[in-house]
Structures are given as C-alpha cells and as structure tokens.
C-alpha positions as CSV (number, residue, x, y, z in Angstrom):
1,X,0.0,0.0,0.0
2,X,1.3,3.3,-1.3
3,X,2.3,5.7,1.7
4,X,-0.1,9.1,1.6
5,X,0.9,12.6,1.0
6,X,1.2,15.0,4.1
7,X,-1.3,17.5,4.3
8,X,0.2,20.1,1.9
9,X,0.5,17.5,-0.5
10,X,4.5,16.5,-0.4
11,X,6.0,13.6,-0.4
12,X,7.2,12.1,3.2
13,X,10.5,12.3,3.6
14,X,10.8,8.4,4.1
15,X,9.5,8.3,0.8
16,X,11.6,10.5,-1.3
17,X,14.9,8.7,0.4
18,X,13.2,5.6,-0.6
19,X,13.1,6.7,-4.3
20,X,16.3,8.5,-4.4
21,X,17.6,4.9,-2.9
22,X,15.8,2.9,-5.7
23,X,17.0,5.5,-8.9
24,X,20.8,5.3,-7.6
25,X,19.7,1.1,-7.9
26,X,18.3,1.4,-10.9
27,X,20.8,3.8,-12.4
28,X,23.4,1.1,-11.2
29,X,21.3,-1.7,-12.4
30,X,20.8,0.1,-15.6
31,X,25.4,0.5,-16.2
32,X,25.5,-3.4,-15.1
33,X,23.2,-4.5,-17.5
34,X,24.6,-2.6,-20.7
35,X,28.2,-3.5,-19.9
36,X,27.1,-7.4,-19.6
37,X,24.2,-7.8,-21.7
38,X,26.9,-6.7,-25.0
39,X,26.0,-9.4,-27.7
40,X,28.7,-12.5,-27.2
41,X,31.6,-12.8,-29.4
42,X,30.6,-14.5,-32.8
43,X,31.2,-14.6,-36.7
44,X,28.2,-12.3,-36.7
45,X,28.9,-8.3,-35.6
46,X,25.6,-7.3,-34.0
47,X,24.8,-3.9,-32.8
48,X,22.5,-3.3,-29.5
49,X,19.6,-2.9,-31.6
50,X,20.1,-6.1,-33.7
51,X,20.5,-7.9,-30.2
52,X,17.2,-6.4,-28.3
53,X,15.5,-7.5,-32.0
54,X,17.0,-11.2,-31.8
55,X,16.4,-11.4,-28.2
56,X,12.6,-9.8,-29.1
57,X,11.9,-12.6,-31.8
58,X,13.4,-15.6,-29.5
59,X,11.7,-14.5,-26.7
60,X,7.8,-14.6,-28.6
61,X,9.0,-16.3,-31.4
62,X,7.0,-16.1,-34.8
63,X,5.1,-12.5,-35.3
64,X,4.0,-10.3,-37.7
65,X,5.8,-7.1,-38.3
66,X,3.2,-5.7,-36.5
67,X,3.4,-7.1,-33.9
68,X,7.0,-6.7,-33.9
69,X,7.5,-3.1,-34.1
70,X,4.7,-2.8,-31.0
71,X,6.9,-4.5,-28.4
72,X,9.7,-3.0,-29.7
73,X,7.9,0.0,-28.9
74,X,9.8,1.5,-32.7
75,X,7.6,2.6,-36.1
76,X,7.2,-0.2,-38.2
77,X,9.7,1.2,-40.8
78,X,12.5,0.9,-38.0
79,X,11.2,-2.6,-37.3
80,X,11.6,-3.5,-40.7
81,X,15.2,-2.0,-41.0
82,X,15.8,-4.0,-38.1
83,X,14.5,-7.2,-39.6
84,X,16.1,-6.5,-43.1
85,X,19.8,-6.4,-40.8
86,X,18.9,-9.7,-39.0
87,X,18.3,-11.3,-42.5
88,X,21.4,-10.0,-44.1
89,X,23.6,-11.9,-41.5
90,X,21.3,-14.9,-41.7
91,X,19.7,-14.7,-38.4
92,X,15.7,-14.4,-39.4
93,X,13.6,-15.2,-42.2
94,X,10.5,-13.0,-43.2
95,X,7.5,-14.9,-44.6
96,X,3.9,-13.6,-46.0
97,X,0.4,-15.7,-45.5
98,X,-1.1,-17.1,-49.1
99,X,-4.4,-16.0,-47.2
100,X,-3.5,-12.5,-47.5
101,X,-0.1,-11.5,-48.9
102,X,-0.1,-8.0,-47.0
103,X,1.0,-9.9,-43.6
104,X,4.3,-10.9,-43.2
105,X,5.8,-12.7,-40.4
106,X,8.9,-12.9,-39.0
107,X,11.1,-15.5,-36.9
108,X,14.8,-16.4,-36.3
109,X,16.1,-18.3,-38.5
110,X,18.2,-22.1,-37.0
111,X,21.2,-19.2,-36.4
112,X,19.0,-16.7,-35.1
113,X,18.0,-19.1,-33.0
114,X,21.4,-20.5,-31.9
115,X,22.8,-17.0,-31.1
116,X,19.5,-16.2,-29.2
117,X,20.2,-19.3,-26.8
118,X,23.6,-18.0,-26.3
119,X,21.8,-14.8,-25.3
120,X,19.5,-16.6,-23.0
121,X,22.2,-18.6,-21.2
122,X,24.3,-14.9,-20.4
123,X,21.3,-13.4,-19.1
124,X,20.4,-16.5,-16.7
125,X,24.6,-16.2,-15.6
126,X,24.0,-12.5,-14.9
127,X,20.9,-13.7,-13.5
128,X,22.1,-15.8,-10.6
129,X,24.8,-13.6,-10.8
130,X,22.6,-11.0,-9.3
131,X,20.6,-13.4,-6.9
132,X,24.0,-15.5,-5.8
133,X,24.8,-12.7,-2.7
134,X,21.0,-13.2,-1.4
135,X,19.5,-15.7,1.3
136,X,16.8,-18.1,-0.6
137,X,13.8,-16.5,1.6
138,X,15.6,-13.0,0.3
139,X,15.3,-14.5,-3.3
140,X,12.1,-15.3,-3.2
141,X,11.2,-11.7,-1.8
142,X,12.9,-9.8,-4.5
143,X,11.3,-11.8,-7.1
144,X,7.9,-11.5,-5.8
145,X,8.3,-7.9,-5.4
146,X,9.7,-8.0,-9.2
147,X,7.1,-9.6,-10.6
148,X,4.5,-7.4,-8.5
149,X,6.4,-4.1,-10.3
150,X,6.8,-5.7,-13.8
151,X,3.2,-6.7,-14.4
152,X,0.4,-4.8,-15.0
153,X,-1.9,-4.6,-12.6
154,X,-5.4,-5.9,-13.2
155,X,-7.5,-2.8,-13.7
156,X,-5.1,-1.7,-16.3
C-alpha cells in the first residue's frame, strides 16, 4: 500500500529517500546490464539494436511485423530495417500468408536461433549472478516484489 501525502501535499521524507535509494539502484542496475548484456563474441557483428530485435523474436517467437515493431515499442519502418539487418547476417527469415499476402511474419532463422540461446544462457549467468549474494527467503522476496512491479496490474 502506497504511503499518503502529508497534508500540503509533499511527499514524506521516508519516501523521497526511498526513491532516491531505488533511482541510484536502478541507475546502477541500468550500467551493469549494458556493460554485460553486450552481444557475445561471434562470426556475426551485432549492434544493440540487432540484439534487443534477436532477443525480441526468440523470446515470442513467430510474429507479424506488427506485432514486432509494437513491443519494440519502434515505427514499423525501424522494425523493418531491423529485420532486413537480421536477415542479411542470416539470423531471421521473413514470410507472408497465401491468405492474404499484406501480412508478413517474421522469426529467427536455425542461427538466429542459436545466437538467441547464447543470449538466454548470459542473461540466466547474470541472472544468478545477481541473486548469488542473497538468502533463498531473500530470493524469493525480491522476485515477488519483481514480478509485483513488472506486471500490469489488473484494472489496467
């Protein structure tokens, strides 16, 4: 349960050290995660965008381009350059339906999805990485609290 204001409306001051602790955490959280989550070392140069895009597909698997460039969160023609990239270096094939040729889908290709379960393995290491200094019953807080943050609530 979210703490109240005071009566003029500010923010306790429990509160604001509270968020000033969790931005320095997530600022911190933020340089540890760019500096590890660098593609691996491969025949293949990726850039960060190429990576979030193979990480994107292997993670949902087979969408449209649509659907693509909407959890991207990117305009579909960005979406589309970053498909056209993965499909250059081999890692995703683009497909339309007979039913209607103005859908096209998109997957990883057998590399894509190689390089994607390298991916998956490095974030699981930086995973218990992260999780190795805490007690189980500390574990299991974090990740409740995690998954309480992460996902929408049910009115939304």
């Amino acid at each position: 349960m979210a703490e109240p204001s005071d009566i003029a409306g500010k923010t306790p001051p429990v509160l604001e050290r509270q968020v000033r602790e969790l931005d320095a955490c997530f600022e911190a959280f933020r340089r540890d995660m760019i500096r590890s989550m660098a593609p691996p070392a491969t025949d293949v140069e990726l850039s960060p965008q190429d990576g979030r895009a193979l990480v994107t597909l292997g993670d949902r698997g087979r969408m449209t381009m649509t659907d693509f460039a909407e959890l991207l969160g990117a305009p579909l023609s960005t979406a589309t350059r970053m498909v056209e990239r993965l499909i250059h270096k081999g890692l995703a094939t683009r497909s339309r339906i007979e039913d209607d040729r103005r859908v096209v889908h998109v997957e990883l290709s057998d590399e894509g999805k190689k390089l994607n379960q390298i991916f998956l393995e490095r974030r699981r290491e930086i995973a218990g990485t992260m999780l190795a200094p805490l007690t189980h019953g500390e574990r299991e807080i974090f990740i409740e609290l995690m998954t309480k943050i992460t996902r929408p609530s049910p009115q939304e």
